[in-house]
N, CA, C, O and CB atoms as a CASP TS submission, in Angstrom:
PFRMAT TS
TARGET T0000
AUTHOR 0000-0000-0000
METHOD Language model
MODEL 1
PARENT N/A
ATOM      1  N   UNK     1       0.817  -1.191   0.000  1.00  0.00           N
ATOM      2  CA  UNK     1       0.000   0.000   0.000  1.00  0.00           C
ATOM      3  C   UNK     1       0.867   1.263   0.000  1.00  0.00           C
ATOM      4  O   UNK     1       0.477   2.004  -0.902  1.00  0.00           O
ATOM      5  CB  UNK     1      -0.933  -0.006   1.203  1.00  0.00           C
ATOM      6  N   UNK     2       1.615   1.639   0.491  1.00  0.00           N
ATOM      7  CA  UNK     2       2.794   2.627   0.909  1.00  0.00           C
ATOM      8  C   UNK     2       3.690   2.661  -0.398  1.00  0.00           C
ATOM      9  O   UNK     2       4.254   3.749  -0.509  1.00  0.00           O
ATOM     10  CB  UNK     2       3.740   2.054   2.346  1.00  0.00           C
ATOM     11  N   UNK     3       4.011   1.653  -1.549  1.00  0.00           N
ATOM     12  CA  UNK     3       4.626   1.647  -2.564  1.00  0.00           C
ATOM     13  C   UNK     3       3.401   2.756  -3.346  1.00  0.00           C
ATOM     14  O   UNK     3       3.605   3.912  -3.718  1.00  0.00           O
ATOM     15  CB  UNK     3       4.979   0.037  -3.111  1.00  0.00           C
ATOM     16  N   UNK     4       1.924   1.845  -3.446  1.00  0.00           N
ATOM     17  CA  UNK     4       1.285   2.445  -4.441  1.00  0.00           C
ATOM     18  C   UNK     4       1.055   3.855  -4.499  1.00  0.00           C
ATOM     19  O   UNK     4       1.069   4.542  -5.520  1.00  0.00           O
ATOM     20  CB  UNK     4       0.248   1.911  -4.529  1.00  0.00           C
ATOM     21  N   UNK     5       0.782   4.344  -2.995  1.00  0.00           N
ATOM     22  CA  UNK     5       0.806   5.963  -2.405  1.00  0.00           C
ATOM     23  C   UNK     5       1.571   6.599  -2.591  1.00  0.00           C
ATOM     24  O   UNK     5       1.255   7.725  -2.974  1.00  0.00           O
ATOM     25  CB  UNK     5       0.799   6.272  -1.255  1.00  0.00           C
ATOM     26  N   UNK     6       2.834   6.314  -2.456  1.00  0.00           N
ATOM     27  CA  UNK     6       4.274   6.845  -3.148  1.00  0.00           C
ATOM     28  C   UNK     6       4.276   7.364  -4.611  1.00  0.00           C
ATOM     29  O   UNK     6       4.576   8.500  -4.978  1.00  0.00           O
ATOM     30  CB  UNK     6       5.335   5.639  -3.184  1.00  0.00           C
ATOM     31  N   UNK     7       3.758   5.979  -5.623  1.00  0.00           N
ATOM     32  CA  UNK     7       3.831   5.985  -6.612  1.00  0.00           C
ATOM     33  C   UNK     7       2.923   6.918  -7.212  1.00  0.00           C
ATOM     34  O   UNK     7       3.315   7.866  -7.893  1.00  0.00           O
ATOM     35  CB  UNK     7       3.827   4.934  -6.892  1.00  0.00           C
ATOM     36  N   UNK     8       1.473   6.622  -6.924  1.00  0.00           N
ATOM     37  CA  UNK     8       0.513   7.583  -7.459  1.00  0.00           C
ATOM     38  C   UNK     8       0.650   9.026  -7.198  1.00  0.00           C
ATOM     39  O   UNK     8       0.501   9.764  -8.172  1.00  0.00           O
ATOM     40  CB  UNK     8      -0.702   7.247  -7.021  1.00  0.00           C
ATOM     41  N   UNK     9       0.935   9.614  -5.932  1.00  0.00           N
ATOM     42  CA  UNK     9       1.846  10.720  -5.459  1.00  0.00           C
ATOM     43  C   UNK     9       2.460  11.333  -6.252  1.00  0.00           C
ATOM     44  O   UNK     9       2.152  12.525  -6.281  1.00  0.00           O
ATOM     45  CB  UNK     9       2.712  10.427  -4.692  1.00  0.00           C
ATOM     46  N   UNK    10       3.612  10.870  -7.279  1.00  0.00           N
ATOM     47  CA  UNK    10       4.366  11.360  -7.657  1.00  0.00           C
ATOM     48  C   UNK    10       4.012  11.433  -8.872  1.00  0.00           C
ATOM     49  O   UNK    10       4.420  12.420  -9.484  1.00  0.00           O
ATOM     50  CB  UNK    10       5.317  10.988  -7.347  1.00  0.00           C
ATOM     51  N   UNK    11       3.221  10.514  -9.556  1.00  0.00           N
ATOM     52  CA  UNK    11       3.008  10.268 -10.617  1.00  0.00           C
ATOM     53  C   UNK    11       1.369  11.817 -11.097  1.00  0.00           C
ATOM     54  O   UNK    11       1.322  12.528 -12.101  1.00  0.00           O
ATOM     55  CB  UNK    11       2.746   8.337 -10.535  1.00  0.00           C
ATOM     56  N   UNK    12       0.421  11.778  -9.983  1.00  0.00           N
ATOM     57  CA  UNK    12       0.251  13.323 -10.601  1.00  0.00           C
ATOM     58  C   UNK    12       1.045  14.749 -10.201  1.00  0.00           C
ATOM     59  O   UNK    12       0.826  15.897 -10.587  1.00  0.00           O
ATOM     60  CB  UNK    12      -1.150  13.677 -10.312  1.00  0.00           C
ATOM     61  N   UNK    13       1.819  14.343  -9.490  1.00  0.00           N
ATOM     62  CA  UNK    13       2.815  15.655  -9.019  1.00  0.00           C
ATOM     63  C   UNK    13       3.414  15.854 -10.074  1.00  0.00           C
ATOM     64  O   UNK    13       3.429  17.009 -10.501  1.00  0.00           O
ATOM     65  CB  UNK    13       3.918  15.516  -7.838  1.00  0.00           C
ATOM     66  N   UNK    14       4.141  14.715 -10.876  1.00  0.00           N
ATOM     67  CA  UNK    14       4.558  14.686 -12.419  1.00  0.00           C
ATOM     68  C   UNK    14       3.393  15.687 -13.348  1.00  0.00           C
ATOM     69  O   UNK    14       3.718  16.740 -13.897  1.00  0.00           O
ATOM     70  CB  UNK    14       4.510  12.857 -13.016  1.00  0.00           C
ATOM     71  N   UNK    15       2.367  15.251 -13.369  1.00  0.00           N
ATOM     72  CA  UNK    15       1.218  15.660 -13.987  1.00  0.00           C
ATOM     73  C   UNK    15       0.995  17.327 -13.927  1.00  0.00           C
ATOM     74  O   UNK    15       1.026  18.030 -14.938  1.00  0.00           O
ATOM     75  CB  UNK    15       0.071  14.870 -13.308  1.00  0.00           C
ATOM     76  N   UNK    16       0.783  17.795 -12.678  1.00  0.00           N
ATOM     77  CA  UNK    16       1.092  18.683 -12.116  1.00  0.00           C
ATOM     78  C   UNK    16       1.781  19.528 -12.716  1.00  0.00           C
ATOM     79  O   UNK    16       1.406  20.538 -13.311  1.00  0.00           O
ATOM     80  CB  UNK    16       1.482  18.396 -11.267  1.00  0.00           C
ATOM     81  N   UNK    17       3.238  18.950 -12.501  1.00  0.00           N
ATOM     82  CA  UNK    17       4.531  20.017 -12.603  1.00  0.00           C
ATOM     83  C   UNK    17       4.260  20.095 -14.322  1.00  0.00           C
ATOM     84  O   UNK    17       4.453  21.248 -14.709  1.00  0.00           O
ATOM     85  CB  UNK    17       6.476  19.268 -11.960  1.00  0.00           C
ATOM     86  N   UNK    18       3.997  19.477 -15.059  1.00  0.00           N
ATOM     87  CA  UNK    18       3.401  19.541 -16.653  1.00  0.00           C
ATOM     88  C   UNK    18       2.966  20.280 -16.822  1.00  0.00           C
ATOM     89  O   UNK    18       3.496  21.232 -17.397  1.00  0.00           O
ATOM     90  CB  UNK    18       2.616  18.832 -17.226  1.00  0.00           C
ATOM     91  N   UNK    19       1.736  20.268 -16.413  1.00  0.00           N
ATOM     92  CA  UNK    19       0.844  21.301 -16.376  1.00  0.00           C
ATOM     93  C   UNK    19       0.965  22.715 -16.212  1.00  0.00           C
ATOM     94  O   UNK    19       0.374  23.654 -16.746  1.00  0.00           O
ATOM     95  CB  UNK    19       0.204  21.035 -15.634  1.00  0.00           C
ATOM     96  N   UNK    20       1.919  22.647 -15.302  1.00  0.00           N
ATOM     97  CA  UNK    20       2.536  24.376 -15.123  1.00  0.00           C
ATOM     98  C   UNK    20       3.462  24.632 -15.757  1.00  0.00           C
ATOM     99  O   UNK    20       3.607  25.818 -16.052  1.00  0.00           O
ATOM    100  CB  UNK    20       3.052  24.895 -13.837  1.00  0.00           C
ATOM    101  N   UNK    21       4.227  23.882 -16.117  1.00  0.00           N
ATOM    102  CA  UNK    21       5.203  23.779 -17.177  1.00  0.00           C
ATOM    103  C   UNK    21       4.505  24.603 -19.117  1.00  0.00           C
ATOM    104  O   UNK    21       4.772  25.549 -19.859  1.00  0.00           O
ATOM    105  CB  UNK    21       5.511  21.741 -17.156  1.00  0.00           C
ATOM    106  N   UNK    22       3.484  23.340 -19.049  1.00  0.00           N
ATOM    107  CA  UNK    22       3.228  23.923 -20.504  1.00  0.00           C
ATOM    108  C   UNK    22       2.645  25.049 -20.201  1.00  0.00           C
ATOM    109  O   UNK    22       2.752  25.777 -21.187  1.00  0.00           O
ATOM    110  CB  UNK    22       2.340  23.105 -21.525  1.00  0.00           C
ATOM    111  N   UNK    23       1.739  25.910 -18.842  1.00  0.00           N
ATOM    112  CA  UNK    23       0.936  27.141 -18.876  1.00  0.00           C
ATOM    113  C   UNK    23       2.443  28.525 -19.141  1.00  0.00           C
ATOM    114  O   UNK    23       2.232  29.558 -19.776  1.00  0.00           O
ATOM    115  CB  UNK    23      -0.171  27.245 -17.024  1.00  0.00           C
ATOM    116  N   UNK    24       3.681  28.232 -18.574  1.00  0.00           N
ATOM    117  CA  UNK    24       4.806  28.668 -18.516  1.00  0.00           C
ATOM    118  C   UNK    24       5.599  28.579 -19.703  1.00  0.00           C
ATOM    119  O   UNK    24       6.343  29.557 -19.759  1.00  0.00           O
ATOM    120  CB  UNK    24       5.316  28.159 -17.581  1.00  0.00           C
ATOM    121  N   UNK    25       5.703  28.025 -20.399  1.00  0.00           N
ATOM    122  CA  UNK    25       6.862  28.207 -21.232  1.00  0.00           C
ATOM    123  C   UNK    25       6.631  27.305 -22.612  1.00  0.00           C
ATOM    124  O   UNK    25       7.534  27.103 -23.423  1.00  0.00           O
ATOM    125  CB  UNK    25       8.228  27.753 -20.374  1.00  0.00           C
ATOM    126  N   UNK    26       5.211  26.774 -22.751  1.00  0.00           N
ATOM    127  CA  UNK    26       4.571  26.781 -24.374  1.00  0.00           C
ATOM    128  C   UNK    26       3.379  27.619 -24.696  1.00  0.00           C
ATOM    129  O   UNK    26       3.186  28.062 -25.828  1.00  0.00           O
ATOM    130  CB  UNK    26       4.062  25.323 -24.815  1.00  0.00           C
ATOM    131  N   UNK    27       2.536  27.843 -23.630  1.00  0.00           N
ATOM    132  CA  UNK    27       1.230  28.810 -24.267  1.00  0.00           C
ATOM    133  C   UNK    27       0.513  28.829 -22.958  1.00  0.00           C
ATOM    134  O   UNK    27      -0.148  28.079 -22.239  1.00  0.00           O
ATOM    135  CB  UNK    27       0.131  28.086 -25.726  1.00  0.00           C
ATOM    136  N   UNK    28       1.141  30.528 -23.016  1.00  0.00           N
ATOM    137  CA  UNK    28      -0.102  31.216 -21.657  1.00  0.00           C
ATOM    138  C   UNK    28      -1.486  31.367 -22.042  1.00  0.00           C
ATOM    139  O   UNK    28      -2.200  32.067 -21.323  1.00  0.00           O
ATOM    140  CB  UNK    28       0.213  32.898 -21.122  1.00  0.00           C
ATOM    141  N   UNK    29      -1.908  30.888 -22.936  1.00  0.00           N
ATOM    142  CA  UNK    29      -3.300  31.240 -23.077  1.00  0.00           C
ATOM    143  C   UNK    29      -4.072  29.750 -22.531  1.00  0.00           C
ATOM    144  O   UNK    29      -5.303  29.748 -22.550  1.00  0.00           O
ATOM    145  CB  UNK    29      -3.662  31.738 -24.821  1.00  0.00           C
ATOM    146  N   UNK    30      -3.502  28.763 -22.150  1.00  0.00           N
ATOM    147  CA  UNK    30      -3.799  27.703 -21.555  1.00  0.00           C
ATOM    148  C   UNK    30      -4.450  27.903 -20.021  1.00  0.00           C
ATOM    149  O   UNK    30      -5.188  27.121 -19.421  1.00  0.00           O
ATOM    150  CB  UNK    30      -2.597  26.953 -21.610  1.00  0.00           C
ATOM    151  N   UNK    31      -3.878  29.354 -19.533  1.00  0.00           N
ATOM    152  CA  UNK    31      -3.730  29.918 -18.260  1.00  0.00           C
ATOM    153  C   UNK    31      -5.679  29.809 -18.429  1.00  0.00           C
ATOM    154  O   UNK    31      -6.287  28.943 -17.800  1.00  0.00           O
ATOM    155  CB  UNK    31      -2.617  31.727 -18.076  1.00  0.00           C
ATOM    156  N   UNK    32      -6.237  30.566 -19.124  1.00  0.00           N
ATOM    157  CA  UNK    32      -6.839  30.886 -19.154  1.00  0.00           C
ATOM    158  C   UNK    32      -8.443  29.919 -19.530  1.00  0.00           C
ATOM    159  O   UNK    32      -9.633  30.233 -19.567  1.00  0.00           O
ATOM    160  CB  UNK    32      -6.227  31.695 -19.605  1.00  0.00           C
ATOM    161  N   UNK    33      -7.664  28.638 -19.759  1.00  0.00           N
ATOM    162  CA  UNK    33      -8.715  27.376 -20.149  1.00  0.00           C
ATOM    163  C   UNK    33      -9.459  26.716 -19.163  1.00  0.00           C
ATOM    164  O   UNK    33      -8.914  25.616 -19.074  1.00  0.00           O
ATOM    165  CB  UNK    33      -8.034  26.243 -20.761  1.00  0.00           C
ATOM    166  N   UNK    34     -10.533  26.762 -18.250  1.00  0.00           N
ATOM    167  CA  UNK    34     -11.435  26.592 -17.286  1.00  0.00           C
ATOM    168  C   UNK    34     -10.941  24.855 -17.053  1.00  0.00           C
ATOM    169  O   UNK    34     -10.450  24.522 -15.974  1.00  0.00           O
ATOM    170  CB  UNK    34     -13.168  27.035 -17.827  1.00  0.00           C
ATOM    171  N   UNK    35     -11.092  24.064 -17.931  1.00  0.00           N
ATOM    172  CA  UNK    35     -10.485  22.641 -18.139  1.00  0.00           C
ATOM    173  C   UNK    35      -9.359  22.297 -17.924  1.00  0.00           C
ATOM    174  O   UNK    35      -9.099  21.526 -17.001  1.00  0.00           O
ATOM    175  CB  UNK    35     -10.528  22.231 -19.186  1.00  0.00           C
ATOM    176  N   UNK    36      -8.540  22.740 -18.644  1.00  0.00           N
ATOM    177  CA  UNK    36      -6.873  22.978 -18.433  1.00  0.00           C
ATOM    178  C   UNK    36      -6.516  23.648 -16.877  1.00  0.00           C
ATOM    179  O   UNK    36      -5.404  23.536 -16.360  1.00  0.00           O
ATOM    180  CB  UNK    36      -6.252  24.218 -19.755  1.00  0.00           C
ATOM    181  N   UNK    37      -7.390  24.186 -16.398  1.00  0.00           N
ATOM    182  CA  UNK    37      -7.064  25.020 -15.009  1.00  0.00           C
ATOM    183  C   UNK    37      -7.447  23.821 -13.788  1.00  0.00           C
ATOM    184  O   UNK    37      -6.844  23.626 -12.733  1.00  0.00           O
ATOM    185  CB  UNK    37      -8.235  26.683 -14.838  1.00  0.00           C
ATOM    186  N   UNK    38      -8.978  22.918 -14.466  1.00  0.00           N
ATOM    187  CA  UNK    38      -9.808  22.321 -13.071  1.00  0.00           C
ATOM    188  C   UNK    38      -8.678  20.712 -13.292  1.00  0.00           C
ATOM    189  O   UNK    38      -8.577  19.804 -12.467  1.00  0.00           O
ATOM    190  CB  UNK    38     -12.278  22.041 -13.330  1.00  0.00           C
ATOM    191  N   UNK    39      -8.024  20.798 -14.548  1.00  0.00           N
ATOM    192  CA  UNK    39      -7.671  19.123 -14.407  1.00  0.00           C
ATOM    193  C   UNK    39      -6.312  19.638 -13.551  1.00  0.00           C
ATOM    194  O   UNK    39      -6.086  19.011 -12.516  1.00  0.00           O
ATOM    195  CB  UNK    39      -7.327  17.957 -16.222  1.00  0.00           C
ATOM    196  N   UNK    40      -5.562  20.529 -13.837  1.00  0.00           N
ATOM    197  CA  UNK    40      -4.018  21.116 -13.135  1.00  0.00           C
ATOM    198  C   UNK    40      -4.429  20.889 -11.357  1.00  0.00           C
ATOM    199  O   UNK    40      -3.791  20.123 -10.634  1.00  0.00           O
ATOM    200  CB  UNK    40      -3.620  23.340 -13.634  1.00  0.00           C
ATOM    201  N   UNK    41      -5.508  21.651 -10.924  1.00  0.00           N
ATOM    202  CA  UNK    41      -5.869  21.728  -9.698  1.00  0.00           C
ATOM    203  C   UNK    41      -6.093  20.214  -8.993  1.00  0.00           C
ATOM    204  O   UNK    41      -5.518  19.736  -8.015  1.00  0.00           O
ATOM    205  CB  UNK    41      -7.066  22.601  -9.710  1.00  0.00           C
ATOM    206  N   UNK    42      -7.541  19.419 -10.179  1.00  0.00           N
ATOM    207  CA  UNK    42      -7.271  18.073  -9.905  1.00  0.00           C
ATOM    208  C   UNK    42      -6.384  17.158  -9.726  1.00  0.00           C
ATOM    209  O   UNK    42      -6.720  16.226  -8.994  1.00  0.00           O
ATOM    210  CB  UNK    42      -7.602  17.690 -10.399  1.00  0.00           C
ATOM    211  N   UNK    43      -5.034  17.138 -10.314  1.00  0.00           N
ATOM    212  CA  UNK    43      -4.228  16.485 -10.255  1.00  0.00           C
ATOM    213  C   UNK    43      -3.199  16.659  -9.267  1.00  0.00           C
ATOM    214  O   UNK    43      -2.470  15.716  -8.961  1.00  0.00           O
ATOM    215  CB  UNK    43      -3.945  16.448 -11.229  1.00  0.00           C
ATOM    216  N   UNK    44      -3.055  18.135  -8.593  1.00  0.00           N
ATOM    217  CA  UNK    44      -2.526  18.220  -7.452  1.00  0.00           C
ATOM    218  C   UNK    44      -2.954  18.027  -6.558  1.00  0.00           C
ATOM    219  O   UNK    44      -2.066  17.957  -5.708  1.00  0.00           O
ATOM    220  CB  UNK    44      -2.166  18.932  -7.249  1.00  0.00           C
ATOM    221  N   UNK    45      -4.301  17.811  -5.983  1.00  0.00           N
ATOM    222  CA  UNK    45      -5.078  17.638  -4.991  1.00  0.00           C
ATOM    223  C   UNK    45      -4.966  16.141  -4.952  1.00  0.00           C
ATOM    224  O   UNK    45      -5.128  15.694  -3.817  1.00  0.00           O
ATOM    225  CB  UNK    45      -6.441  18.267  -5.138  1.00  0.00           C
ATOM    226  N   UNK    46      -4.743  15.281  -5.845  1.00  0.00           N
ATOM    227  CA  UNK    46      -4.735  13.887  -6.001  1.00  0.00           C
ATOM    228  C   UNK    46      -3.308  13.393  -5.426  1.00  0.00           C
ATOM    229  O   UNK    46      -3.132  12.345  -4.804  1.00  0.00           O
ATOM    230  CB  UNK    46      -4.989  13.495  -7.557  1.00  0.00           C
ATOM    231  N   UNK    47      -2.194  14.480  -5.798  1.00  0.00           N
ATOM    232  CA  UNK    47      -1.139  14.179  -5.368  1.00  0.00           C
ATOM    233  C   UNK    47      -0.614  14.542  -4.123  1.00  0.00           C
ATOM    234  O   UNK    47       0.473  14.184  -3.668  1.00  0.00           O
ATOM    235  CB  UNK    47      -0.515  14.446  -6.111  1.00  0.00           C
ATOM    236  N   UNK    48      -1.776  15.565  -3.382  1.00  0.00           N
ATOM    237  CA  UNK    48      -1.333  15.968  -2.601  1.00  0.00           C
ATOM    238  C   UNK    48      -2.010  14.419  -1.625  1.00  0.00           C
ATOM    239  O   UNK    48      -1.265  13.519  -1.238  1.00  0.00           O
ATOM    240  CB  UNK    48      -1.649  17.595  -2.444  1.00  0.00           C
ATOM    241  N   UNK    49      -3.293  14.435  -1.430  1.00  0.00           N
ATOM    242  CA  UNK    49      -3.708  13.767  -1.289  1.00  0.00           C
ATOM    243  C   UNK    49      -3.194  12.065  -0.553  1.00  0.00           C
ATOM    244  O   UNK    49      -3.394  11.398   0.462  1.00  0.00           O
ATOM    245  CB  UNK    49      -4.076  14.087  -2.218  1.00  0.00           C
ATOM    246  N   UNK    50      -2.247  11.969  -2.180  1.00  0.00           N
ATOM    247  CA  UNK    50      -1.547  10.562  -1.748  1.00  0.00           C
ATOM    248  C   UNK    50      -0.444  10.561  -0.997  1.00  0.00           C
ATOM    249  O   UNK    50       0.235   9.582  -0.689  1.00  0.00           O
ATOM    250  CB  UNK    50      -1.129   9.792  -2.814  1.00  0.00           C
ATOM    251  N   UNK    51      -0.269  11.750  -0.690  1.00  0.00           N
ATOM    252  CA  UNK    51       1.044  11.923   0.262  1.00  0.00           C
ATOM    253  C   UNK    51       0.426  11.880   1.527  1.00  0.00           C
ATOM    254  O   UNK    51       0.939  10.980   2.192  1.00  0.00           O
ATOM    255  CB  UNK    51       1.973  13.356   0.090  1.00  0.00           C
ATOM    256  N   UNK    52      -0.752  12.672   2.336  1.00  0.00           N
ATOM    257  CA  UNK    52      -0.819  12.745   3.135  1.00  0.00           C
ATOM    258  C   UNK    52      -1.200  11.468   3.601  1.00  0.00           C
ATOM    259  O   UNK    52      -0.769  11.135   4.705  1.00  0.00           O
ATOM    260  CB  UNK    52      -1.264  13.637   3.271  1.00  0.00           C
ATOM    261  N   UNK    53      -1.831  10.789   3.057  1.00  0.00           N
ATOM    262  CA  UNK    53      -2.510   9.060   2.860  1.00  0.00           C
ATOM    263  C   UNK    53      -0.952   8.674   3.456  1.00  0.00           C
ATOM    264  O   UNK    53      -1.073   8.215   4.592  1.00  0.00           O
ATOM    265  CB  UNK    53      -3.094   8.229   0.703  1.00  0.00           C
ATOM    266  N   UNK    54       0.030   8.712   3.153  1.00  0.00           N
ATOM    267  CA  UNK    54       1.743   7.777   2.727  1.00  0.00           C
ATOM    268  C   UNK    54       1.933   8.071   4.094  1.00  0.00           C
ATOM    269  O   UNK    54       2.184   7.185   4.911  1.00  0.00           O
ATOM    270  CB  UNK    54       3.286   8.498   1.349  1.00  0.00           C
ATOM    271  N   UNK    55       1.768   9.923   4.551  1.00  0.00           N
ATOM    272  CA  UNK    55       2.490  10.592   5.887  1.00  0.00           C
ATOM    273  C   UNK    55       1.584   9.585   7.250  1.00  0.00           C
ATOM    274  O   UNK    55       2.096   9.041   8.229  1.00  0.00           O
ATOM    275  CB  UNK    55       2.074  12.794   5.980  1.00  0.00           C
ATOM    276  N   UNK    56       0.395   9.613   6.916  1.00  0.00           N
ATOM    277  CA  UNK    56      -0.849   8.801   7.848  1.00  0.00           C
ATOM    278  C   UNK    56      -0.453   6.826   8.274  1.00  0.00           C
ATOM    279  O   UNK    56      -0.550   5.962   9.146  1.00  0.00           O
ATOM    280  CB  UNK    56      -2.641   8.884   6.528  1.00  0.00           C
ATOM    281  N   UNK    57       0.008   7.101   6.909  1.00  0.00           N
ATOM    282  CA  UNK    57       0.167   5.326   7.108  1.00  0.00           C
ATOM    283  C   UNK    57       1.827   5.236   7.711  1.00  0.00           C
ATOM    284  O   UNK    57       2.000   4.277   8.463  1.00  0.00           O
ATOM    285  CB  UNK    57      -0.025   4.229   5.185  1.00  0.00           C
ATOM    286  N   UNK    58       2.770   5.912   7.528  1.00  0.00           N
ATOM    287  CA  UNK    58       3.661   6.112   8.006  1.00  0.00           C
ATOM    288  C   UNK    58       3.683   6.139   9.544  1.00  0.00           C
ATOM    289  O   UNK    58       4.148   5.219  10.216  1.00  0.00           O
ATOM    290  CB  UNK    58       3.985   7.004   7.435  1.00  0.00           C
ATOM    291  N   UNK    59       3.123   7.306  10.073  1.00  0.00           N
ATOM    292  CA  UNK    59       2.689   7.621  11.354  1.00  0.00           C
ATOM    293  C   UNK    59       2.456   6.579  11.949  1.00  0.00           C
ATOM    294  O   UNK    59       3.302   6.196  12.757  1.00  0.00           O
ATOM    295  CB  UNK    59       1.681   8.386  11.453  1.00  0.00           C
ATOM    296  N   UNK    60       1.505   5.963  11.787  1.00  0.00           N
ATOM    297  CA  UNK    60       0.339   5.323  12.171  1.00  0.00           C
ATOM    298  C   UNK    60       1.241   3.671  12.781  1.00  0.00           C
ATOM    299  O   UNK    60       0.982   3.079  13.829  1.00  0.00           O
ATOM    300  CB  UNK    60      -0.952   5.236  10.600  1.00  0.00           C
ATOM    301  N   UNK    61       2.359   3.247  11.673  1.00  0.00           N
ATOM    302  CA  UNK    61       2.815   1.776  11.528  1.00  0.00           C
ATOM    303  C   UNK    61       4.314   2.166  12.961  1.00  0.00           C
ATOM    304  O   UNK    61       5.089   1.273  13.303  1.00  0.00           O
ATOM    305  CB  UNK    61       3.459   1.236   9.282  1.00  0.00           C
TER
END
């Protein structure tokens, strides 16, 4: 369980850092895409998410 939390974690933090990446330095008008904005937000909340899940199960063992 602690592998997969790790993994998924990082894997939209990856997503994430993309995301701000292409709003930064291929097309700011992406900034401005309601979709492009709610999936960026989604995917950090997912990653944030699986961390605190990782920090909990950590704690916890």
């Amino acid at each position: 369980m602690r592998a997969f939390l790790a993994i998924v974690g990082v894997i939209f933090g990856l997503i994430t850092v993309a995301h701000v990446w292409r709003i930064v330095f291929e097309n700011a008008k992406l900034a401005t895409d309601p979709i492009f904005i709610l999936l960026t937000i989604v995917s950090a909340a997912l990653s944030a998410w699986a961390f605190v899940l990782l920090w909990r199960w950590r704690k916890r063992t």
